[in-house]
C-alpha positions as CSV (number, residue, x, y, z in Angstrom):
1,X,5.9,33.4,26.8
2,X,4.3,36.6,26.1
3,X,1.6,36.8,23.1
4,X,-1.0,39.2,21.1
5,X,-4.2,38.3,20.8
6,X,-8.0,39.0,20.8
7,X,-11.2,37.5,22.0
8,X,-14.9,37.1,22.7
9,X,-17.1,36.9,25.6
10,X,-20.4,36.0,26.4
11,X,-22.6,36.4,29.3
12,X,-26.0,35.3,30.8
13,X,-26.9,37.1,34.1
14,X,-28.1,34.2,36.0
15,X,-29.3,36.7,39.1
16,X,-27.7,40.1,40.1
17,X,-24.5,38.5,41.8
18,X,-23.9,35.4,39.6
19,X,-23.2,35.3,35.8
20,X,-22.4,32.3,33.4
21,X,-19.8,32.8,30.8
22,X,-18.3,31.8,28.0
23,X,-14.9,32.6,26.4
24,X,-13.3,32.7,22.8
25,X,-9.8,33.4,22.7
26,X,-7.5,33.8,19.6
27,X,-3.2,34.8,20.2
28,X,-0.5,33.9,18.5
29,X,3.6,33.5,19.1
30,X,6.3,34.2,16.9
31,X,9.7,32.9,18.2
32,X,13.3,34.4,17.1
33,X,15.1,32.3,14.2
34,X,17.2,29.4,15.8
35,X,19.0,26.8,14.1
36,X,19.5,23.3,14.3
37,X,22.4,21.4,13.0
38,X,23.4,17.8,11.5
39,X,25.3,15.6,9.4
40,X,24.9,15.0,5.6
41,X,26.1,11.6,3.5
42,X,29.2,13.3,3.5
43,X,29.5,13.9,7.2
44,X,29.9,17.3,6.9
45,X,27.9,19.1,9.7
46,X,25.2,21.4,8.0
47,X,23.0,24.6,10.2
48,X,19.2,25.1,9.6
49,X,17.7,28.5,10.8
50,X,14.4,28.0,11.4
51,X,11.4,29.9,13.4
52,X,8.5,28.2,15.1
53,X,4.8,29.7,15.0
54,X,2.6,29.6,17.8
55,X,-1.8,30.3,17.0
56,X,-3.3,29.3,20.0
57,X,-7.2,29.0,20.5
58,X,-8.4,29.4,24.1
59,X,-12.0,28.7,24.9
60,X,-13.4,28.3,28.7
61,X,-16.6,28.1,30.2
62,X,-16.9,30.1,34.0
63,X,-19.2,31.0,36.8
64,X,-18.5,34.0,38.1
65,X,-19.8,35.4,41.4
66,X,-19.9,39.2,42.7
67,X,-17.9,39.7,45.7
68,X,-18.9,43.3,45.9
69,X,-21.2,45.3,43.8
70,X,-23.6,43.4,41.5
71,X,-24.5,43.0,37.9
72,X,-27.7,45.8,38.4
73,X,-26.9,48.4,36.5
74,X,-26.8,51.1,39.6
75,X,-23.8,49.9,41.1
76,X,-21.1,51.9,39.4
77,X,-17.9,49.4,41.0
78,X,-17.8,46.0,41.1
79,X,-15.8,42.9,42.1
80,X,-16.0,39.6,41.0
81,X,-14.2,35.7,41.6
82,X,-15.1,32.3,39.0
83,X,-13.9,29.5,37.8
84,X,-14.5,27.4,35.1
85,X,-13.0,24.7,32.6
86,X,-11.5,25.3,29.6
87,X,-9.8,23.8,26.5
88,X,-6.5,25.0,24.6
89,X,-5.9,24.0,21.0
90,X,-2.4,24.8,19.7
91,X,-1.1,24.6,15.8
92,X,2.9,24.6,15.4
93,X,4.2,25.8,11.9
94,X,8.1,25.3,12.3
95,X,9.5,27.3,8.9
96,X,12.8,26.1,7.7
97,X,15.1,28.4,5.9
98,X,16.0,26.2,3.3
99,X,16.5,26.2,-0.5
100,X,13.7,25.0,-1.4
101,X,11.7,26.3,1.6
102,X,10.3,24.1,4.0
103,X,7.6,24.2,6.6
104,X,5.8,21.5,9.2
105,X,2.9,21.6,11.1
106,X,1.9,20.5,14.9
107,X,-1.5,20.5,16.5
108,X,-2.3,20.0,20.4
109,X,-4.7,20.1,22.2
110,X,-5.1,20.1,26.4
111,X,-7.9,20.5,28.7
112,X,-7.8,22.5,32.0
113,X,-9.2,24.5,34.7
114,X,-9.1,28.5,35.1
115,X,-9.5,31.0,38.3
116,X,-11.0,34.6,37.1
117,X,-10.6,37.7,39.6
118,X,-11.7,40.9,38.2
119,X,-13.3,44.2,38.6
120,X,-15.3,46.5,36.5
121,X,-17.2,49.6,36.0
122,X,-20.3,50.3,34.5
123,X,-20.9,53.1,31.9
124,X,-24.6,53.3,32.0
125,X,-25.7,50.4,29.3
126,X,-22.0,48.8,28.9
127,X,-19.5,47.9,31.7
128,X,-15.3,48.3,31.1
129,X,-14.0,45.4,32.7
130,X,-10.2,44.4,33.9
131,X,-9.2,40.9,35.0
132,X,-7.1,37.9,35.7
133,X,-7.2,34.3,34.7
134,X,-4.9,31.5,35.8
135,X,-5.0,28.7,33.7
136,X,-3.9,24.6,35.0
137,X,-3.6,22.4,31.9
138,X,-3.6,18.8,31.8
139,X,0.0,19.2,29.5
140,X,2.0,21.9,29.2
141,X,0.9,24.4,25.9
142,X,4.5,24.9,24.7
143,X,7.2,22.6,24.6
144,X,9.9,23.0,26.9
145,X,13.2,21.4,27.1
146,X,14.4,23.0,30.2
147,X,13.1,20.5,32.7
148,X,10.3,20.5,34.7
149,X,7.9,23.5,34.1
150,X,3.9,24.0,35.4
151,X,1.5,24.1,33.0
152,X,0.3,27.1,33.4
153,X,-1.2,30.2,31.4
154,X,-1.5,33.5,33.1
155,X,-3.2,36.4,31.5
156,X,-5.0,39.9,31.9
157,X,-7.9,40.6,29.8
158,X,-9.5,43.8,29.7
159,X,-12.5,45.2,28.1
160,X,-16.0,46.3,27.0
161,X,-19.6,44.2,27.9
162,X,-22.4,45.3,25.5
163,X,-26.0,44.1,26.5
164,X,-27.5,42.5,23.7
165,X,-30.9,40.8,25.0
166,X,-32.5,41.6,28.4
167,X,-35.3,39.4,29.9
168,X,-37.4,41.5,32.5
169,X,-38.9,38.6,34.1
170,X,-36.3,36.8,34.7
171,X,-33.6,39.2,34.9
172,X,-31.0,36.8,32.7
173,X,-29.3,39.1,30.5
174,X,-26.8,38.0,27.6
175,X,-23.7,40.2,27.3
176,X,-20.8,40.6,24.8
């Protein structure tokens, strides 16, 4: 299931080749109108259209660690692996085309683990970065009627780190 979304990230530079972070992730799904059908009193069969949308809230805690490069701000290229935990929350609003309309809602929430592999560049005070993260849930985040499926969310994330605050002494830094 592909979505649009947008998100958050902060940083504290533990050392120059291990960083703690954590995530805020906001995307949503629209599906295409389906219908559903039944029988009224009269036992006449009667179709529904209907549409179900998906807002998703990702957050995640990681450790990442620097395969090549580090977080110093003289290495141009770097390359990084982490992992972390992280929580989904889901809300359902199913929309009924109906006379009057009608709409319900669904809330779920699953926790999981994630696997980060990235790289990124630095632009003398901020760093473009590009990345993957693999997602294992507890329960699956959309539900599925075609059997058996992983739980699994896959993404690519790409983006700007900004220093905010940078400790001398102890060299933790807190990016967003």
């Amino acid at each position: 299931m592909r979505t649009n979304g947008f998100g958050i990230i902060g940083q504290y530079e533990v050392d120059k080749k291990t960083v703690c972070e954590l995530s805020l992730a906001y995307f949503t799904k629209k599906l295409p109108t389906d219908s559903v059908s039944y029988l009224d009193a009269g036992a006449n069969t009667t179709y529904i259209q209907y549409n179900d949308n998906y807002s998703f809230y990702h957050v995640s805690a990681d450790f990442i660690k620097y395969l090549a490069g580090s977080t110093y701000h003289k290495t141009k290229f770097s390359f990084y692996m982490g992992g972390g935990a992280s929580v989904l929350y889901r809300q359902t609003k199913t929309n009924y085309h109906t006379d009057p309309a009608q709409s319900q809602k669904d809330v779920f929430t699953t926790f999981g683990f994630e696997y980060i592999i990235g790289a990124e560049y630095k632009l003398g005070f901020a760093r473009l970065f590009v990345r993957g993260k693999i997602n294992f849930f507890l329960k699956y985040p959309v539900p599925i009627d075609d059997g058996t499926v992983i739980p699994l969310l896959v993404n690519t994330q790409g983006g700007i780190l900004i220093p905010l605050i940078k400790h001398e002494k102890s060299h933790g830094r807190v990016v967003m």
